[in-house]
C-alpha angles and dihedrals in degrees: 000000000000102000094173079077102042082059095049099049091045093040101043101068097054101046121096090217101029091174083071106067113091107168101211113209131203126181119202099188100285089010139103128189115184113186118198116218109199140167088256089234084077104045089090087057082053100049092035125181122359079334094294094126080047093039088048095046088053092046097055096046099040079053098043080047092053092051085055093036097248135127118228131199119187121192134154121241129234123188112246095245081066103050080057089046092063103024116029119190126259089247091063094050121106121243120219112244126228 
């Protein structure tokens, strides 16, 4: 079961910048992480509406590991300068003054 390719071949077609997905994979003893790199314009084609392209591509793999008694976990992966990007933390915000 190579599921790193599964996600590539279903993944590449729809992505404007398909050189940029790398799907990263980590295995813990029974279980299996696969991380999806991505150009971040094309995270929203990965997630898809309401999360159903994401939801679907987390469904398939988690079944295909059952059958090999593992337990998959699927994320994307977003670099930690854009996490700050989008969420800065409370201690970078700045106060009102009074």
């Amino acid at each position: 079961m190579n599921l790193e390719a599964f996600l590539l071949d279903v993944l590449t077609p729809i992505l404007d910048t398909p050189d940029a997905l790398r799907i990263e994979v980590k295995e813990n003893g029974r279980t299996m992480d696969l991380f999806i790199h991505a150009d971040p314009k094309d995270r929203g084609r990965i997630i898809g509406k309401s999360g159903r392209m994401i939801s679907s591509l987390r469904t398939l793999c988690q079944a295909a590991g059952e059958k090999s008694g593992l337990r998959v976990n699927v994320e994307i992966f977003e670099e930690e300068d854009e996490r700050r990007a989008h969420r800065p933390d409370r201690a970078d915000r700045s106060r009102p003054v009074s």
